[in-house]
C-alpha positions as CSV (number, residue, x, y, z in Angstrom):
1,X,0.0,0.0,0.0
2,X,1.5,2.9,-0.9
3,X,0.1,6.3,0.6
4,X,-3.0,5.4,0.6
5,X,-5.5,2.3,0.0
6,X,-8.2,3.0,-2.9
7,X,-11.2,1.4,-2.1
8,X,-13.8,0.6,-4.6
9,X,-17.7,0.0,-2.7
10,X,-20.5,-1.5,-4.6
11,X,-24.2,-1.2,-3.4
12,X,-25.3,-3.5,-5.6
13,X,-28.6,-3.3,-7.5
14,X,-30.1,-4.0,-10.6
15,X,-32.0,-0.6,-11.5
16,X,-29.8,1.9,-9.6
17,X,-26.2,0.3,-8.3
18,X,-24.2,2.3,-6.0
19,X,-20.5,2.9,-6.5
20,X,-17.7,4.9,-4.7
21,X,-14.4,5.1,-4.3
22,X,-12.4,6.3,-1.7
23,X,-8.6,6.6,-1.0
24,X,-8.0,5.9,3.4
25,X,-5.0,6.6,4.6
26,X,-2.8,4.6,7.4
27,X,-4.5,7.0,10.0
28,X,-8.2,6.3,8.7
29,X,-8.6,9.5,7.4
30,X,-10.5,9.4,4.0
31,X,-11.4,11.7,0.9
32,X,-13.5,10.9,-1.8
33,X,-12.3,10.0,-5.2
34,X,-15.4,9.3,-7.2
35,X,-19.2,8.5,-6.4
36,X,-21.8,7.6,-8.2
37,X,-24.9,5.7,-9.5
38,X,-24.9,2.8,-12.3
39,X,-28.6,2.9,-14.0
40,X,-30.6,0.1,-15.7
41,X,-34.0,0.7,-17.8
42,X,-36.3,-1.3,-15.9
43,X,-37.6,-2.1,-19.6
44,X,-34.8,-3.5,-20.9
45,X,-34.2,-7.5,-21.0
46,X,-32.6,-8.6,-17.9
47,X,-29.2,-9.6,-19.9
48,X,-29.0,-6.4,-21.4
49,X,-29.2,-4.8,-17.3
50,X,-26.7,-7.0,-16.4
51,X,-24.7,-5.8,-19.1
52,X,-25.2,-1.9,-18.3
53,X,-24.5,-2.4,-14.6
54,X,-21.1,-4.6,-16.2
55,X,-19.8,-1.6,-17.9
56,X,-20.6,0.7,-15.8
57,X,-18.4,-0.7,-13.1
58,X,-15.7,-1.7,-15.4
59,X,-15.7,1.8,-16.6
60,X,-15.5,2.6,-12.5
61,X,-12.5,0.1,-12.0
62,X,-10.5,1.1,-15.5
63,X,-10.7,4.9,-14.8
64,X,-9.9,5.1,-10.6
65,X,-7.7,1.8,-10.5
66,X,-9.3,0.9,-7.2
67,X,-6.8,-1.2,-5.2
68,X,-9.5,-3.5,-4.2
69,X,-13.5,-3.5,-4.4
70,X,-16.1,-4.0,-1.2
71,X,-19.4,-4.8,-2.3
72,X,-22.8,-5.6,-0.1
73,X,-23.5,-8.6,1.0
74,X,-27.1,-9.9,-0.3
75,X,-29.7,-10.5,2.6
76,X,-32.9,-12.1,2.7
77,X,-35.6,-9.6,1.7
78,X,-39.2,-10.3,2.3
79,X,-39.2,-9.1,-2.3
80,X,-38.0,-12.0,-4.0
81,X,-37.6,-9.7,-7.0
82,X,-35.6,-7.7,-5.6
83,X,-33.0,-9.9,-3.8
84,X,-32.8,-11.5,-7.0
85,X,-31.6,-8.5,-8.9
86,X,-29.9,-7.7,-6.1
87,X,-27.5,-10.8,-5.9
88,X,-27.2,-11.0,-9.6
89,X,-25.5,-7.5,-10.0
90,X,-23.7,-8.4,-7.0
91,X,-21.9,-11.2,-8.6
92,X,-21.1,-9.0,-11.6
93,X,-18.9,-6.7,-9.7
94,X,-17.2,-9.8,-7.9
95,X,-16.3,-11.3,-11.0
96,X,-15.4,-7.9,-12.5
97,X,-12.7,-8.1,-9.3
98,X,-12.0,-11.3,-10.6
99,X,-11.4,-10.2,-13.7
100,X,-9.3,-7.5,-13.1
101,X,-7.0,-9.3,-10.4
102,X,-9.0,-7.5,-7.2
103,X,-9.4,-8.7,-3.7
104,X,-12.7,-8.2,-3.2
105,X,-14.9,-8.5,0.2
106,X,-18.3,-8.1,1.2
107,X,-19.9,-6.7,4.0
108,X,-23.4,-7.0,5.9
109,X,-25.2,-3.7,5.6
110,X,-25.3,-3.7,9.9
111,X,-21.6,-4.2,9.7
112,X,-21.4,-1.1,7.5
113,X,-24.2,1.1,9.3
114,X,-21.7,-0.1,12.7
115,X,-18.6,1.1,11.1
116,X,-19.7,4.0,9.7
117,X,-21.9,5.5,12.6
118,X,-21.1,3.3,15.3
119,X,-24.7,2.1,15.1
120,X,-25.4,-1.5,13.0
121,X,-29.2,-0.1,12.9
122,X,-28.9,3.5,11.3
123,X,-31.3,4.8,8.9
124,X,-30.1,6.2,5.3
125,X,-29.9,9.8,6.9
126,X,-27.2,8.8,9.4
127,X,-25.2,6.7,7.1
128,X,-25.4,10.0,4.5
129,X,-24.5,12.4,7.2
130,X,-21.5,10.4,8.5
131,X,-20.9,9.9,5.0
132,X,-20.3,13.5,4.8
133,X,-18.3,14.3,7.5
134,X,-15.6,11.5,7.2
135,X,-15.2,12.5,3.8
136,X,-15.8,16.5,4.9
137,X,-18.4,16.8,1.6
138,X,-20.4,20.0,1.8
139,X,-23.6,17.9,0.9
140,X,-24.9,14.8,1.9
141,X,-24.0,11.6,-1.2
142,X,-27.2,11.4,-3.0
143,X,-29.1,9.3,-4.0
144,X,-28.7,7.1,-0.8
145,X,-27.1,3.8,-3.6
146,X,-24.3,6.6,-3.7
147,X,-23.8,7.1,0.0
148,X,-24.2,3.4,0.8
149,X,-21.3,2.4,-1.5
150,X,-19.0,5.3,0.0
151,X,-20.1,3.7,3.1
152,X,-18.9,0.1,1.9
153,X,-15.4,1.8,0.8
154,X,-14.9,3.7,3.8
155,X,-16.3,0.1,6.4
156,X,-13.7,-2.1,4.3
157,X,-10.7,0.1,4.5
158,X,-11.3,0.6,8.0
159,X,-11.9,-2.8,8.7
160,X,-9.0,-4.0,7.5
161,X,-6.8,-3.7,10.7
162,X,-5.4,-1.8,13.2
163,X,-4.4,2.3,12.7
164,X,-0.6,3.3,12.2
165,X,-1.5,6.7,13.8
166,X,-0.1,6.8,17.5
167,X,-3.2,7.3,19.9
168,X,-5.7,6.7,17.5
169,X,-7.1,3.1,18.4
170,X,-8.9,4.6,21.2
171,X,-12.1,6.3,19.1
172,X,-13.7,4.4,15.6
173,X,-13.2,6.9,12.6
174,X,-17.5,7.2,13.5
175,X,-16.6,8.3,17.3
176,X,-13.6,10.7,15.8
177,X,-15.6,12.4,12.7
178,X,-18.4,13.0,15.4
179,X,-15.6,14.4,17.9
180,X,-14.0,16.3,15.5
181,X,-17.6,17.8,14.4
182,X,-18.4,18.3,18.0
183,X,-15.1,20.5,18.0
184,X,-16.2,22.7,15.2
185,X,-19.1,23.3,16.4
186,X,-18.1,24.9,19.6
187,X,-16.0,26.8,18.0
């Protein structure tokens, strides 16, 4: 890893798929690289979705050379539909890894919500908000596919192990964005 890791996160979906990319640093601090949304027609055939969502992320991975990708892991959902499409653009972006030589991961969307706001039950508008103070955005990531995947990025690079930054174990990068807000705000 060189000054920072780039970190590719994938909310996968088959009408609107999430995807951000972040670089996090040895001392957890993070700045955004690129965010957005992959689209499918809901009228087009599903091969021809699968092939949007495809290019969309290669396009992703061949223009920010992500040093790995972090995508969501598929749940039960009470719409069989949707977990369907769901899972099936989720295995497109891991075998795009694949493909391009990637380690990829997946995460639980509680093990994301915990990492990011120190909370495995957050809504949208607190994943968004912390969203946008780790990565000190002046708006909150919209639409909330955008915001998860930074959220994916950001819960893989941290999870990854230990800080190199002396004293920084003690707080999550949640507990320290919402310190360090706490700080500007009594300023």
């Amino acid at each position: 890893m060189a000054s920072a890791l780039r970190v590719l996160g994938i909310d996968p979906g088959l009408t609107r798929c999430g995807v951000g990319v972040v670089d996090v640093r040895r001392d957890r601090s993070a700045s955004l690289v690129h965010v957005g949304v992959v689209r499918s027609g809901v009228d087009l055939p599903i091969e021809q979705r699968l092939a949007v969502i495809a290019a969309g992320i290669r396009d992703v991975i061949s223009t920010h050379a992500p040093d790995v990708v972090a995508v969501e892991r598929v749940f039960a959902q009470h719409n069989r539909s949707t977990v369907m499409g769901t899972a099936q653009a989720s295995g497109i972006a891991l075998m795009l890894a694949g493909e391009h030589g990637l380690p990829a991961a997946t995460h639980t969307p509680s093990e994301v919500k915990a990492a990011i706001t120190g909370y495995g039950s957050a809504d949208k508008l607190q994943v968004q908000t912390m969203v946008a103070r780790v990565l000190r955005l002046d708006a909150l990531p919209q639409p909330a596919d955008a915001a998860d995947a930074l959220a994916l990025a950001l819960c893989h690079a941290w999870r990854r192990g230990p800080s190199a930054g002396a004293g920084s174990e003690a707080l999550t990068p949640a507990q320290r964005a919402w310190a360090d807000a706490e700080r500007v705000a009594r300023r």
